[in-house]
Steps between C-alpha positions, in 0.01 A plus 500: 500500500478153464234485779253711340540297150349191661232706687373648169210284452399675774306765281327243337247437819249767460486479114416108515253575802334776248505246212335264641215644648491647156511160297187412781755376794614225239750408242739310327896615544512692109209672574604630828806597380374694162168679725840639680724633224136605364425705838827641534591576080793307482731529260580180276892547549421485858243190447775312316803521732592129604738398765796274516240192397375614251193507673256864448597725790212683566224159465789358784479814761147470439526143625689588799266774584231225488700284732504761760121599475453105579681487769314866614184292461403734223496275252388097485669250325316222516450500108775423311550705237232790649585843658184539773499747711384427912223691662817665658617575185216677353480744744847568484638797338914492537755831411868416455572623865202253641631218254879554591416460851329148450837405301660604785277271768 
């Protein structure tokens, strides 16, 4: 069980990728993160869970799930502070099964 709690940014990947090409392949963190829970009607006692920080746990697996789209080369980060999304990325549509498999890599 404990294994699929850290992997469950994982269905974050295709949501951000659909965000962002959305928001014009650009954006800051917030808005990334509230074009999701916009897409995807998301409930605000889901949107305010926090974990053992303190910290917002949805805005954080959203930040992992960025992580590993950088690393996929889907996204850039060369801006601080800006969500851009890669020639790669714009062309990439991901279901949980495709983005699972990347965690997985």
């Amino acid at each position: 069980m404990a294994k699929k709690k850290q992997a469950e940014f994982v269905k974050w990947f295709g949501p951000l990728l659909d965000a962002l090409r959305e928001l014009g392949y650009s954006g800051k963190p917030k808005e990334v993160s509230d074009k999701i829970a916009k897409n995807l009607n998301l409930s605000d006692e889901f949107l305010d869970q926090t974990i053992k920080s303190g910290s917002n746990r949805f805005h954080n697996q959203v930040a992992w799930a960025r992580q590993y789209l950088i690393w996929e080369g889907f996204l850039d980060s060369s801006i601080r502070g800006t969500w851009k999304l890669t020639e790669k990325g714009k062309n990439t549509h991901l279901n949980y099964d495709q983005a699972h498999s990347l965690f997985l890599k």
